[in-house]
C-alpha positions in Angstrom: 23.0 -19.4 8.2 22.8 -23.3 7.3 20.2 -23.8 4.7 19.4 -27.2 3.0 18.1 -27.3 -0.4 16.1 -30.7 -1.0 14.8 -31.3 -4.7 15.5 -33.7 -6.9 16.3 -31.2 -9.9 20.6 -30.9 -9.6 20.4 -28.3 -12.0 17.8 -26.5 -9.2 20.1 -27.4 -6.5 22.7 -26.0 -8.3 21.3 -22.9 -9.0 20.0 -22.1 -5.4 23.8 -22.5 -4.6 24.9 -20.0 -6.8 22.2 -17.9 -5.7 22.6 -18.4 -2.1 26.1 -18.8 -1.0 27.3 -15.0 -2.2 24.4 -13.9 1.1 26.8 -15.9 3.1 25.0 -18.5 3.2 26.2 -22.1 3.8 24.0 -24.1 1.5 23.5 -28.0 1.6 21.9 -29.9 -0.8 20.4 -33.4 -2.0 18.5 -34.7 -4.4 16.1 -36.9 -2.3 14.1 -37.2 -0.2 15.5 -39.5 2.2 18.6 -38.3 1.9 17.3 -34.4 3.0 15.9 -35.9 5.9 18.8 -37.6 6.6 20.8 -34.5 6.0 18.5 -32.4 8.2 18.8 -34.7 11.1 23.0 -34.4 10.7 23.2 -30.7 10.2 20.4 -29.6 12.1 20.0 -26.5 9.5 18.1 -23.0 10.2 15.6 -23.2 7.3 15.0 -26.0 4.4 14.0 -25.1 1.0 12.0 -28.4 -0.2 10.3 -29.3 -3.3 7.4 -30.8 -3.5 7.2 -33.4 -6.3 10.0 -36.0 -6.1 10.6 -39.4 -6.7 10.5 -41.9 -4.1 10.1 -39.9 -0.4 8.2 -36.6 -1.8 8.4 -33.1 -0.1 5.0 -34.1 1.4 6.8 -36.7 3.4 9.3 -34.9 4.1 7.8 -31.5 5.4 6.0 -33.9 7.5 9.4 -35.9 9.0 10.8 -32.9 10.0 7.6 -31.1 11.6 7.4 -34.1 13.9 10.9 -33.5 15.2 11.1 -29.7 14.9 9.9 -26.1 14.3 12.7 -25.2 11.9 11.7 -23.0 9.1 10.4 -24.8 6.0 9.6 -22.8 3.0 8.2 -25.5 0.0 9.4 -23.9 -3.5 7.5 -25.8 -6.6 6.0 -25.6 -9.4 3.0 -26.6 -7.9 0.6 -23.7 -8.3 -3.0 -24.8 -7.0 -4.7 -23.2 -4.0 -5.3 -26.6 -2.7 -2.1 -28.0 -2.7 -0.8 -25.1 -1.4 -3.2 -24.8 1.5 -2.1 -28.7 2.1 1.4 -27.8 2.5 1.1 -25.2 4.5 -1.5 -27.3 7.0 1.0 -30.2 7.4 3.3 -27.5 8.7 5.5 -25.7 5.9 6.0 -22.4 6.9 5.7 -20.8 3.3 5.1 -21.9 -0.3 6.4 -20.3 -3.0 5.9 -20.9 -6.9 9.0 -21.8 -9.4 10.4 -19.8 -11.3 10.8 -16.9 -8.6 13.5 -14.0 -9.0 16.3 -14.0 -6.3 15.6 -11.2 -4.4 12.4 -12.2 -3.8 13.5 -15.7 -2.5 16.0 -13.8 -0.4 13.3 -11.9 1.3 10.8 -14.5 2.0 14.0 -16.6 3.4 15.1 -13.0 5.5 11.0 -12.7 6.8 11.3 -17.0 7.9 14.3 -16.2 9.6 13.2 -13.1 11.8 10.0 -14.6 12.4 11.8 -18.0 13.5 14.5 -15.9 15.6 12.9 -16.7 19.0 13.4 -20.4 18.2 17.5 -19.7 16.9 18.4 -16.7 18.1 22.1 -16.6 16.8 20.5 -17.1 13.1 21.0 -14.2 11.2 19.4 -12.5 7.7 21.0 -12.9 4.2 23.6 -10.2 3.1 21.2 -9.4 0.4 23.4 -6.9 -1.7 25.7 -9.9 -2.7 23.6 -11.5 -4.7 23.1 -12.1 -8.8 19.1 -11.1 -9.7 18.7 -14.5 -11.2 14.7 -15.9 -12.3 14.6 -20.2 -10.5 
């Protein structure tokens, strides 16, 4: 499973890495905006992880980029923890919100539940390996 990682945190990118690629994951990151757009147009990924609150091109911008050129999965991970904002998100067309810090497992599972829903769009997608993994808090 291709998953890109957009946030402008390197440390957070980082992390989700570490956390990630032991599922088997092949994890992509970047640290902008623009750049995760651009990155989602190259390597047409099977979900993206995108935060919210980001200099320049924001996650707003970008959830709403992608959603006009495709149904791919996006789950919006921030720190962002208002009703409101999170009713926004998930109105311009994120597919889940969930709020920093999280444990692992639990990332894992909402990432495993996106991808079975999603699985009539990408088929060949398949779940994390979800016993690999270090129980870490992001």
């Amino acid at each position: 499973m291709k998953i890109l990682v957009i946030d402008d945190d390197q440390a957070m990118t980082d992390l989700l890495r570490i956390i990630l690629e032991p599922t088997e994951a092949h994890v992509i990151t970047s640290n902008t905006g623009a750049a995760g757009l651009q990155a989602f147009k190259e390597i047409n990924p099977d979900i993206v992880i995108l935060d919210l609150l980001m200099p320049g091109m924001d996650g707003w911008e970008v959830c709403q980029s992608i959603r006009e050129i495709s149904r791919v999965p996006i789950m919006i991970l921030s720190v962002l923890n208002n009703p409101g904002l999170v009713a926004r998100a998930l109105d311009m067309g994120a597919d889940d919100f969930l709020v920093k810090p999280i444990k692992s497992a639990v990332l894992i599972a909402h990432i495993n539940n996106l991808t079975r829903r999603n699985s009539e769009v990408n088929p060949n997608t398949t779940p994390l390996k979800t016993g690999a993994f270090i129980e870490n808090k992001l």
